[in-house]
C-alpha positions as CSV (number, residue, x, y, z in Angstrom):
1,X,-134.1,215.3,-120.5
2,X,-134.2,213.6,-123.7
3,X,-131.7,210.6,-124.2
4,X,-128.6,210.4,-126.1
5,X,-127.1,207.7,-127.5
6,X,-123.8,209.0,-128.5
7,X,-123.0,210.4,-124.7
8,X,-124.6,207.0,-123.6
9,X,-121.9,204.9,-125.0
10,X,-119.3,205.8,-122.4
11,X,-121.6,205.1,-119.6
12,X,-121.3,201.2,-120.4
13,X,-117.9,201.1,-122.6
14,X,-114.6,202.5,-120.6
15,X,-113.5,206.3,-121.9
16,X,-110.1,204.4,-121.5
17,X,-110.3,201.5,-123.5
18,X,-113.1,203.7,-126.2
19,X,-109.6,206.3,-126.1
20,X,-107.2,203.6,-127.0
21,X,-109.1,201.7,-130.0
22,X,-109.1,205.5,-131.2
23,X,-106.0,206.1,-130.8
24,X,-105.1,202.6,-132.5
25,X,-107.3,202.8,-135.3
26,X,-106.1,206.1,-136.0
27,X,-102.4,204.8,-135.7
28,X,-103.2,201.9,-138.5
29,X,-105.0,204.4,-140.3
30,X,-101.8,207.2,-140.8
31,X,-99.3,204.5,-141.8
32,X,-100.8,202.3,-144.2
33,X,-102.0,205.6,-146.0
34,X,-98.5,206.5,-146.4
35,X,-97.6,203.4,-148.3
36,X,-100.8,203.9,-150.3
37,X,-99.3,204.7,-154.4
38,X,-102.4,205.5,-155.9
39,X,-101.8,209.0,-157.8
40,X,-105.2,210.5,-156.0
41,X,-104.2,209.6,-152.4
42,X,-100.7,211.0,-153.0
43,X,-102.1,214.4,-154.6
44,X,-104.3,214.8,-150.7
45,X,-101.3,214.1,-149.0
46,X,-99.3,216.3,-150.1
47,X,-101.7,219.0,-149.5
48,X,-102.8,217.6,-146.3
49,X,-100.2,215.3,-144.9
50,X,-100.9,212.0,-143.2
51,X,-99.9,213.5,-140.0
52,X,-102.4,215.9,-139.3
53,X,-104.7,213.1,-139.9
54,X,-103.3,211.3,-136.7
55,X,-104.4,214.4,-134.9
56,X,-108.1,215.5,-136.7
57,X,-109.2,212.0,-136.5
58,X,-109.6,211.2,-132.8
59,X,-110.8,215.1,-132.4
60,X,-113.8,213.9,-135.5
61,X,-114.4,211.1,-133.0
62,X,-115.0,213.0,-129.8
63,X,-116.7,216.0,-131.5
64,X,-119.3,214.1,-133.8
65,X,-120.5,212.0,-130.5
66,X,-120.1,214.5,-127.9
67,X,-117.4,212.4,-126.1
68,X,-115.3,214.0,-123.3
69,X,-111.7,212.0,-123.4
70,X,-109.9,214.8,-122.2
71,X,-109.1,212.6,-119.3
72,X,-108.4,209.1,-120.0
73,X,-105.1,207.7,-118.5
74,X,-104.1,207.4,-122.1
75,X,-103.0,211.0,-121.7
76,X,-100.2,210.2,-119.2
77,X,-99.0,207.2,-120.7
78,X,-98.2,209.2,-123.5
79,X,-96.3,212.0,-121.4
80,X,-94.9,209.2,-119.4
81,X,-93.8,206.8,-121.8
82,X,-94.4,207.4,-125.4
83,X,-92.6,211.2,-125.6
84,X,-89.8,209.6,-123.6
85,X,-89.6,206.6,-126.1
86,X,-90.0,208.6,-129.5
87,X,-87.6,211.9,-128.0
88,X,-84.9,209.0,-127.8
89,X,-85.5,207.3,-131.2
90,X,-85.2,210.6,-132.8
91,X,-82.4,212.3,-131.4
92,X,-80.3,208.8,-131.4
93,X,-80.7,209.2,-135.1
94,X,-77.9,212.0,-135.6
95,X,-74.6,210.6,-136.8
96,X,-72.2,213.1,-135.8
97,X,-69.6,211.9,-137.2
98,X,-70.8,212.9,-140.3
99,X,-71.5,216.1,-139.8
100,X,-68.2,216.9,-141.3
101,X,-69.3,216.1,-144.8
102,X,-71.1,218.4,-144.8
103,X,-68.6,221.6,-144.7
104,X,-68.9,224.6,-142.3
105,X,-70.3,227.3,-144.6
106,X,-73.1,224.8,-145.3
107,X,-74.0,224.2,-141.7
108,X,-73.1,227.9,-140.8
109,X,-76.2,228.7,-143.2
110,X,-78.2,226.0,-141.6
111,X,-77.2,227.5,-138.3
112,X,-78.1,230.9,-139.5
113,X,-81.8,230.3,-140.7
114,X,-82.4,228.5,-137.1
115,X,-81.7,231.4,-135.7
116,X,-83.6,233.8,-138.0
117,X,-86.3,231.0,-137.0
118,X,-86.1,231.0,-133.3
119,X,-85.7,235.2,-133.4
120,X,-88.1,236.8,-135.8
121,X,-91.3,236.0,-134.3
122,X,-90.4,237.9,-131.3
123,X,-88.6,240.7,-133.2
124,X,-91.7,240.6,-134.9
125,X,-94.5,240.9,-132.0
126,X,-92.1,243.0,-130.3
127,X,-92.3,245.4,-133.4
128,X,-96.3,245.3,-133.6
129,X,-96.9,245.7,-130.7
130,X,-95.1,249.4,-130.5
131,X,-97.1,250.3,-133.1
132,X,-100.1,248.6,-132.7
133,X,-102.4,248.4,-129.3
134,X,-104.4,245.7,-131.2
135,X,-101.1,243.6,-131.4
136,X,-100.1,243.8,-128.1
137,X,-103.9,242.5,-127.0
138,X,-103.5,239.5,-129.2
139,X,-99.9,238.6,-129.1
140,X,-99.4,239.4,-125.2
141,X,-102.7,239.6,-123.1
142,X,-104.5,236.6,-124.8
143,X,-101.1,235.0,-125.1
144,X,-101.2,234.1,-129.0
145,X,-97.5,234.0,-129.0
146,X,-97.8,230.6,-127.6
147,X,-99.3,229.5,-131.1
148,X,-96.1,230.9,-132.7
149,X,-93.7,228.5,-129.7
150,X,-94.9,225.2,-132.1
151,X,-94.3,226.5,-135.2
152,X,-90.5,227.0,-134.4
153,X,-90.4,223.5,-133.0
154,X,-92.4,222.5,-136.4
155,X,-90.2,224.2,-138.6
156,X,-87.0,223.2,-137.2
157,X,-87.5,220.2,-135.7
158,X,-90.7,218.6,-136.6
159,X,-93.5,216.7,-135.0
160,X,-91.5,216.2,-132.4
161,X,-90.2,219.1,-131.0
162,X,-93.6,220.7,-132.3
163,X,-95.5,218.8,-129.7
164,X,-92.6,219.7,-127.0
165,X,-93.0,222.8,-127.3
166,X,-96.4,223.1,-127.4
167,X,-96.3,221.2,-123.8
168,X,-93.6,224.1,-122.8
169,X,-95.4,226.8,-123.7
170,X,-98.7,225.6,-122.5
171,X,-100.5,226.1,-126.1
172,X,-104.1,225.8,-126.2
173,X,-105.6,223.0,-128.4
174,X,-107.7,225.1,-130.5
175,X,-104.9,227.7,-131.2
176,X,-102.1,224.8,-131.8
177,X,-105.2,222.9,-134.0
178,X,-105.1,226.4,-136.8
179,X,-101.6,227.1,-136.3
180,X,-101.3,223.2,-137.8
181,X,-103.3,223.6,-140.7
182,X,-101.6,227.0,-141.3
183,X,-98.2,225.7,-141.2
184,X,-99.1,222.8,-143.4
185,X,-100.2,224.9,-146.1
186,X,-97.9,227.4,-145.8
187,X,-94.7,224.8,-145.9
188,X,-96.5,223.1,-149.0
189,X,-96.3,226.1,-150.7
190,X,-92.9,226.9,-149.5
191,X,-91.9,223.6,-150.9
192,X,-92.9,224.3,-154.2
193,X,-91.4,227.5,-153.9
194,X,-87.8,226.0,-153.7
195,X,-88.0,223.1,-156.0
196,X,-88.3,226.1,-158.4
197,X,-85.5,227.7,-157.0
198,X,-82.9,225.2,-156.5
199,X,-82.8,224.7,-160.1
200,X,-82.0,228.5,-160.8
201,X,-79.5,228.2,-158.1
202,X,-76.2,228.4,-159.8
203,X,-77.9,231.3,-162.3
204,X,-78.6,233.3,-159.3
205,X,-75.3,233.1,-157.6
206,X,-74.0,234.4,-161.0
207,X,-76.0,237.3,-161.0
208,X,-74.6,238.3,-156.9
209,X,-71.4,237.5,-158.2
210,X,-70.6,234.2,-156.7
211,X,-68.2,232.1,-158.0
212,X,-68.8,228.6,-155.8
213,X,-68.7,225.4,-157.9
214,X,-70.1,222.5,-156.0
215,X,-67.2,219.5,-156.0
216,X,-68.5,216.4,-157.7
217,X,-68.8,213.0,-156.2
218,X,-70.0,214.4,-152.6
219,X,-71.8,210.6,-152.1
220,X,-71.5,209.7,-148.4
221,X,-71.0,206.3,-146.7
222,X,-73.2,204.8,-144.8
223,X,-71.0,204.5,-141.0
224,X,-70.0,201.4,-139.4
225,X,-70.0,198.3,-141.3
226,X,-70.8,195.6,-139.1
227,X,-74.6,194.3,-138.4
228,X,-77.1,197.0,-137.0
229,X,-77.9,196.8,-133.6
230,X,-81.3,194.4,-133.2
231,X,-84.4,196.4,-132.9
232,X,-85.7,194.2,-129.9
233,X,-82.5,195.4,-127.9
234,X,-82.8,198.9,-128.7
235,X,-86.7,199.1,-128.0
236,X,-85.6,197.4,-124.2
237,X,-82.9,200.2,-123.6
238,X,-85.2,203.0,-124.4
239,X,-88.4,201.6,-122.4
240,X,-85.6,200.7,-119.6
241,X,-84.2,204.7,-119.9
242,X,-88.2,205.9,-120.2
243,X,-89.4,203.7,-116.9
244,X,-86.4,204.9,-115.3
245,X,-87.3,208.6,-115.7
246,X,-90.8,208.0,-114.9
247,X,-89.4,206.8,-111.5
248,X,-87.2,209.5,-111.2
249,X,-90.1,211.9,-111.7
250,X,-88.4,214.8,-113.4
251,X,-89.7,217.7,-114.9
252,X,-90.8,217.9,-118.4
253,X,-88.4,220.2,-119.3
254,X,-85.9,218.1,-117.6
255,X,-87.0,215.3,-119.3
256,X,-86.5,216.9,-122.2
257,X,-83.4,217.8,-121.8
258,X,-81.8,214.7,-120.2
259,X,-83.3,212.3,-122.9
260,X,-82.1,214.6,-125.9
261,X,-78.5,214.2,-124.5
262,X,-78.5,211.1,-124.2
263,X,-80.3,209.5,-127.5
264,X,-77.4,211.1,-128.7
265,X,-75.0,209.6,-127.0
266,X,-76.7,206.3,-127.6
267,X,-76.4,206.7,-131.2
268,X,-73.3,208.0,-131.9
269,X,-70.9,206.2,-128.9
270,X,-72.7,202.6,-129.5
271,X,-71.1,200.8,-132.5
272,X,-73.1,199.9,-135.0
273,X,-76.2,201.3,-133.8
274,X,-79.6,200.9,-135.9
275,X,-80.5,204.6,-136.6
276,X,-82.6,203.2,-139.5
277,X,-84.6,201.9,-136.7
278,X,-84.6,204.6,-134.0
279,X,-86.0,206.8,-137.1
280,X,-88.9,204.7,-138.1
281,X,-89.9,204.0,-134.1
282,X,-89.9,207.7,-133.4
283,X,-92.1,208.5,-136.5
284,X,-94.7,205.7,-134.9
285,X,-94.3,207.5,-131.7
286,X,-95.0,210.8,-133.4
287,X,-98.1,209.7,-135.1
288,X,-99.5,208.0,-131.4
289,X,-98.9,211.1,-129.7
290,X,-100.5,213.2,-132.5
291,X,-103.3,211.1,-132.0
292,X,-103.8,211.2,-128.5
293,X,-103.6,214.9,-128.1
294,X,-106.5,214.8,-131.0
295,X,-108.6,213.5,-128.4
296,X,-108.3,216.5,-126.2
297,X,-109.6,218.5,-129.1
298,X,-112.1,221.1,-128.8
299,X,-113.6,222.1,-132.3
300,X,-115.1,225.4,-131.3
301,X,-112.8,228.0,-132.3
302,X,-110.5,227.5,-135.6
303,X,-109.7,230.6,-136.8
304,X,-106.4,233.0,-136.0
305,X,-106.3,235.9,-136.0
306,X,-105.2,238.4,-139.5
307,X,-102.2,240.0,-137.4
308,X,-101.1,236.1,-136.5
309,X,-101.5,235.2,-140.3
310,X,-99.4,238.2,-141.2
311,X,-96.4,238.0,-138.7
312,X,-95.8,234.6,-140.0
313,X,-95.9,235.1,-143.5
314,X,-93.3,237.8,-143.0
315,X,-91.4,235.9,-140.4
316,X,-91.0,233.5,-143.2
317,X,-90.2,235.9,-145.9
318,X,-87.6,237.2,-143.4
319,X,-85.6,233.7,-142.6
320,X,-85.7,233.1,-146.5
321,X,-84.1,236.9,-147.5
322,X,-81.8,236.8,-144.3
323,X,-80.5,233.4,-146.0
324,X,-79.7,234.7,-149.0
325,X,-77.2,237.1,-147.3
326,X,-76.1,234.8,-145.5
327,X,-75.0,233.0,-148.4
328,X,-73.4,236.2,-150.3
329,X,-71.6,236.9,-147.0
330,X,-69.6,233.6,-147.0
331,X,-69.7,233.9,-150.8
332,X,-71.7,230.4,-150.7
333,X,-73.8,228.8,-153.7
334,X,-76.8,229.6,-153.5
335,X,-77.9,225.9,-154.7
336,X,-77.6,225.6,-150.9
337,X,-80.0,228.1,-149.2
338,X,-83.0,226.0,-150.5
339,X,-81.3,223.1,-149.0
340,X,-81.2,224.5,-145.8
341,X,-84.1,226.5,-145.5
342,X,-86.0,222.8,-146.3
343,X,-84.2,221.2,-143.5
344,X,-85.2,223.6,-141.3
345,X,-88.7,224.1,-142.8
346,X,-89.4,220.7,-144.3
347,X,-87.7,217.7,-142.5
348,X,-86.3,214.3,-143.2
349,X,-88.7,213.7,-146.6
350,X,-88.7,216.9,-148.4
351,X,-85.3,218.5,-147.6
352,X,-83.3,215.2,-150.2
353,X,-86.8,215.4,-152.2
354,X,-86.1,219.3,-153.2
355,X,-81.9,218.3,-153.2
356,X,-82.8,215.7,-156.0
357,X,-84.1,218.5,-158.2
358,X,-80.7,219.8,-158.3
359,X,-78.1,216.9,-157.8
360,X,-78.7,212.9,-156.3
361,X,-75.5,213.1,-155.0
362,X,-76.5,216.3,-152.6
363,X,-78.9,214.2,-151.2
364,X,-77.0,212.3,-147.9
365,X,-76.2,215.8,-147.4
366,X,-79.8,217.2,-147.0
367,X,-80.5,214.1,-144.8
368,X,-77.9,215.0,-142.3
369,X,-79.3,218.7,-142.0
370,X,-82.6,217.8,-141.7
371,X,-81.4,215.3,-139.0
372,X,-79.5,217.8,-137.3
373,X,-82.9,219.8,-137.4
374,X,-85.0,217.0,-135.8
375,X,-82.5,217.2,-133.4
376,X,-81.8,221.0,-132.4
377,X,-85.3,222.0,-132.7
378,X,-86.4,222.0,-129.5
379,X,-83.9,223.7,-128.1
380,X,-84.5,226.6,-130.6
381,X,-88.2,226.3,-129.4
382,X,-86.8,227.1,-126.1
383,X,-84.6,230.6,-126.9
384,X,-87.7,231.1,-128.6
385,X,-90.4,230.9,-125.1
386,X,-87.4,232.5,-123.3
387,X,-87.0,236.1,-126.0
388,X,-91.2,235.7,-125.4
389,X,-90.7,236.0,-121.3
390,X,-88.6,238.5,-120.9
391,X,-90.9,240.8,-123.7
């Protein structure tokens, strides 16, 4: 048997410690390319966010050398302790307080293209596979509608709730790996999209007949003037919270639950709490579990399906249109269905990026609903695997 140098390395270097200068590097790696400001690196990014890099990275690794980490203890640290840690950073990050800025026929349209999120795709296979056999074998029987679970929790919630949901639903790597870089490119475009229609907002509300000036001055204050909370402190109370579940040895989905409840409870009944900092710890977290699953990789298939493709270009389609009359039914500006549908499509960075095409001042409110997003997105995940069981 001839001799291989690449498998060889892992019989004299530990697959543990080989998993976690991976995982490190490719940590370092993501978040100084963020801060990088030449033109060039910002024009890849924003076709292939530094995110996705967290995850390919680690699988380049293990495929180019042939290297099984599939399972290094790195794997259960991160179930154990980094989820747990980044689930309460984010969802300690919703002021609710605030919320009320925001008005009720704004979050009622926010509310509304969740749910068109959450339900289409099962409307959807439902539909195709009545009328299609070859539908119902790829949706159902080799159980691609587990590749649709992330993309709800991606959409609505982010890389967060994406990688929840993925645990939930049991997604295979190499279906969650293409539904990824599908939902990257198709959210790029969709971004695009509504920084073209934000600005012909108040033409189109014209033309459906609504009459719904936006007030001026809607600038927010920032809550609680007193120093932040110190970032040691809060960083001890959530690994205190995360080693006491581990003890407790719940269930993931549990886990889930239980820690979502309470990050918000830690951000919003603590005075003076640093959500600034919860927000930034939870996107490291993100990017180090991203990067760990990448080493469980398998390269081998990367394609989806034409009928997958499909359904989620018209689920899409579908949340966007079901928006829009949405907005005529509450007799809403329409300024605000691009608003929504990028907190619920885009997150924290491009839902105040697309506002700022219209109005700066618009902007704290874009922020809030993309937080509120973060936040409720893997609970829309969960309708989502629940519609899928009982089809």
């Amino acid at each position: 048997m001839p001799w291989d140098p690449n498998a060889s390395i892992l019989m004299w270097l530990d697959p543990d410690i080989l998993a976690g200068v991976i995982v490190l590097i490719t940590a370092v790696f993501v978040l100084k390319i963020n801060k990088v400001k030449d033109p060039i690196i910002q024009g890849i990014l924003n076709w292939f966010p530094a995110i996705l890099f967290a995850y390919v990275i680690p699988a380049g690794f293990t495929h180019a050398f042939n290297w099984d980490l599939s399972g290094v203890i790195i794997h259960d640290w991160s179930r154990n302790w980094i989820i747990p840690i980044t689930l309460l950073a984010v969802m300690s990050a919703l002021p609710l307080k605030q919320l009320a800025i925001v008005g009720a026929r704004p979050l009622i349209l926010f509310f509304a293209g969740s749910l068109f999120i959450a339900t289409l795709p099962v409307i959807l296979v439902a539909g195709a596979s009545l009328f299609s056999p070859n539908s119902q074998q790829i949706f159902i029987n080799q159980e691609y509608w587990k590749g649709l679970v992330p993309i709800v929790g991606g959409w609505i919630g982010g890389s967060t709730s994406q990688l929840i949901l993925k645990e939930l639903a049991q997604t295979p790597e190499n279906i969650f790996l293409s539904v990824l870089v599908l939902d990257n490119i198709l959210v790029n475009i969709w971004t695009i999209l509504m920084f073209q229609f934000i600005k012909k907002g108040e033409k189109l509300s014209e033309l459906l007949g609504i009459r719904d000036p936006i007030p001026m001055n809607l600038a927010t204050q920032e809550s609680g003037s007193g120093k932040k909370i110190y970032p040691g402190i809060i960083a001890i109370i959530f690994l205190s919270i995360a080693g006491i579940t581990f003890f407790l040895e719940l269930s993931f989905l549990n886990l889930v639950i239980s820690l979502s409840i309470l990050g918000m409870l830690l951000g919003n009944l603590i005075p003076n709490w640093n959500a600034a900092f919860s927000l930034k710890l939870g996107g490291v977290g993100i990017v180090l579990v991203m990067a760990i699953l990448g080493l469980k990789l398998d390269f081998s298939n990367l394609t989806l399906p034409l009928t997958f493709v499909v359904v989620v270009l018209l689920w899409l389609i579908l949340h966007f249109l079901g928006m829009i009359i949405v907005s005529k039914a509450l007799k809403l500006n329409l300024i605000w269905v691009p608003i929504a549908s990028m907190a619920n499509l885009g997150g924290i960075s491009t839902a105040p990026a697309v506002t700022a095409a219209y109005r700066k001042d618009l902007m704290p409110h874009a922020v809030l609903l993309a937080i509120l997003s973060m936040v409720t997105g893997t609970a829309w995940g969960m309708l989502t695997i629940y519609l899928f069981q009982i089809i």
